[in-house]
C-alpha positions as CSV (number, residue, x, y, z in Angstrom):
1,X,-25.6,33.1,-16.0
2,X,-22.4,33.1,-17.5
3,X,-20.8,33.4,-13.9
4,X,-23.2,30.3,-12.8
5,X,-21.6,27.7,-15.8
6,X,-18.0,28.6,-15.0
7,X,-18.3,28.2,-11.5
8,X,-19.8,24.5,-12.5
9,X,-17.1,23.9,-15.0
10,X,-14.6,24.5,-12.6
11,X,-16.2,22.1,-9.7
12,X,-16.9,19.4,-12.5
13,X,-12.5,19.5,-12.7
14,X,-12.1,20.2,-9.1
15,X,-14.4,18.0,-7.2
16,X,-12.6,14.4,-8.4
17,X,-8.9,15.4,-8.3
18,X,-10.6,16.9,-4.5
19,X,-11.3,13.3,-4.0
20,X,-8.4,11.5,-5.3
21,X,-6.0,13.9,-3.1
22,X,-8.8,12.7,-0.1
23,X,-8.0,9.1,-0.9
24,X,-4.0,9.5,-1.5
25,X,-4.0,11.2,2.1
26,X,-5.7,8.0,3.6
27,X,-3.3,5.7,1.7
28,X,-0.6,7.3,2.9
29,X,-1.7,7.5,6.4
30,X,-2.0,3.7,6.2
31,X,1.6,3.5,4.7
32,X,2.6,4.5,8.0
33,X,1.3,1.2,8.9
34,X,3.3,-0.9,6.7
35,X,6.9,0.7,8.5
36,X,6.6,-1.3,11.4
37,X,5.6,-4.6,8.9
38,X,8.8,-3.7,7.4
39,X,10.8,-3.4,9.9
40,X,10.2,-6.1,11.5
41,X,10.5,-8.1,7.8
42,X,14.1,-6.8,8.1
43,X,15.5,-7.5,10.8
44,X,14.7,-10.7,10.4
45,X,16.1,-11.0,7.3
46,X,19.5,-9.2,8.3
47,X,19.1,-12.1,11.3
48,X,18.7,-14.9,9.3
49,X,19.4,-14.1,5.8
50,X,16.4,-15.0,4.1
51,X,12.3,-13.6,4.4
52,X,10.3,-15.4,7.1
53,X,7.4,-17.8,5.8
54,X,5.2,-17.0,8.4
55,X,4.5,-13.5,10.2
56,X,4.9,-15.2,13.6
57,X,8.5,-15.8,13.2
58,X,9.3,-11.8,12.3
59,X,7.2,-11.0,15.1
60,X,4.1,-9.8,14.2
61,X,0.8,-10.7,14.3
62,X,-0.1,-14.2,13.5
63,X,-3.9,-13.5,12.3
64,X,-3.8,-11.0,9.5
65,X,-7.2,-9.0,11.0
66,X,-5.2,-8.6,14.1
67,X,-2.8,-6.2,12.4
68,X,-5.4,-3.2,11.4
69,X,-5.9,0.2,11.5
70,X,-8.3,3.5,10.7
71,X,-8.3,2.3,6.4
72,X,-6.4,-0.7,6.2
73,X,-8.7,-3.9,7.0
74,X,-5.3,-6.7,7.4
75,X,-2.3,-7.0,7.1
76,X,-0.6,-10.6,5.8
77,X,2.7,-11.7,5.0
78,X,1.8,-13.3,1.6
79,X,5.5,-14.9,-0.1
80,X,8.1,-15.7,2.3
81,X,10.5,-16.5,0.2
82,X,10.5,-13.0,-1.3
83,X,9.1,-10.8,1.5
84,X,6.1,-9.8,-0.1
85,X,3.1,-8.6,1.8
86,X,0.2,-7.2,1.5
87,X,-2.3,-4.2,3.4
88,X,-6.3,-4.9,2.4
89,X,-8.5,-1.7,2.7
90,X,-11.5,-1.4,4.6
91,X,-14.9,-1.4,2.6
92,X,-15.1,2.1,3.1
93,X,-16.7,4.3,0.5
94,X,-14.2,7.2,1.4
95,X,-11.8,5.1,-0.1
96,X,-13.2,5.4,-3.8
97,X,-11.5,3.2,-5.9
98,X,-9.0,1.4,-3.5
99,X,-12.3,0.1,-1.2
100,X,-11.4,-3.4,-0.2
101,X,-8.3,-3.7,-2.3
102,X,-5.1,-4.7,-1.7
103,X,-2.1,-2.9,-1.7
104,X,1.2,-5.1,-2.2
105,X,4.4,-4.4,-0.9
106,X,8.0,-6.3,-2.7
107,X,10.9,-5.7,-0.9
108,X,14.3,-5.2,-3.0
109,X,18.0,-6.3,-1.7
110,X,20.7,-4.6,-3.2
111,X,23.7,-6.8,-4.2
112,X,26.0,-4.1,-2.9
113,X,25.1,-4.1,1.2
114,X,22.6,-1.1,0.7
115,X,19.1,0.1,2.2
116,X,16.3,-2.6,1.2
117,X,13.8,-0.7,-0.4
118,X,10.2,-1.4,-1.2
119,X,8.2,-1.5,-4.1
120,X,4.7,-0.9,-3.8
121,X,1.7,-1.8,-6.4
122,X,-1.9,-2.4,-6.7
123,X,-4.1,-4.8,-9.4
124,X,-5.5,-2.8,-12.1
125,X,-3.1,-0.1,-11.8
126,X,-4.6,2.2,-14.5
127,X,-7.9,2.3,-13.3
128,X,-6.2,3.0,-9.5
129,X,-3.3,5.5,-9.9
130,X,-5.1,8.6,-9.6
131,X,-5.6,7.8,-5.9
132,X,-2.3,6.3,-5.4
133,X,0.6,8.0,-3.8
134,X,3.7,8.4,-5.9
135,X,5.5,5.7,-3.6
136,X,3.0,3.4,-4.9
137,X,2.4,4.2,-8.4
138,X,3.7,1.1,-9.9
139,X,1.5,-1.6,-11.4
140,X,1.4,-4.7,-9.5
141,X,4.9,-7.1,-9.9
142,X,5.0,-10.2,-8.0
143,X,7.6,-12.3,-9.1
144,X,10.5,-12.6,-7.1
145,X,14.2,-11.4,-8.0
């Protein structure tokens, strides 16, 4: 009996954090997504010196559904000015607490000529970072540099 409640205690601690890895695999998966978005975000800004307004004039996609994959529903260029976009989930139950939300991406120029790099977030962060990669565990920031 006593074997029986520890095996339960331990699958009552296992079980979610089994789950939240499940879901951090999927959200990184669909990171791999948000590369190409990125890449093309920066070369037009190297081009032209400034974020596109529209997703059309970076190259991609000009209807947000038509930039998808397996977990991530869209994909939208949201601020031109500061080269935010975003990635919406899919309403998919296997995504637990990140089902249909989105997952913003900020974009960071370095005054000294270096690497852009990107700054990832979510809405209600604390409710959402156990299922976030550690890229992406940073509570949503939108305003512009």
């Amino acid at each position: 009996m006593i074997v029986v409640a520890i095996i339960g205690i331990l699958v009552a601690i296992a079980l979610p954090q089994y789950q939240n890895y499940q879901v951090r695999s999927k959200v990184t998966e669909a990171l791999v997504l948000s590369t190409n978005v990125k890449r093309a975000l920066e070369s037009y800004y190297a081009d032209h010196g400034e974020w596109p307004l529209l997703a059309k004039e970076a190259g991609l996609p000009v209807l947000p559904e038509d930039l998808n994959s397996t977990y991530i529903r869209s994909v939208e260029v949201v601020d031109g000015q500061c080269g935010i976009f975003n990635m919406r989930f899919r309403p998919d139950a296997g995504l637990g607490v990140l089902e249909n939300v989105y997952l913003w991406l900020k974009p960071t120029v370095p005054t000294d000529g270096g690497p852009i790099t990107w700054y990832c977030g979510v809405r209600k962060f604390e409710k959402r970072k156990g299922a976030l990669p550690s890229e992406c565990k940073n509570p949503r920031d939108m305003v512009c540099p």
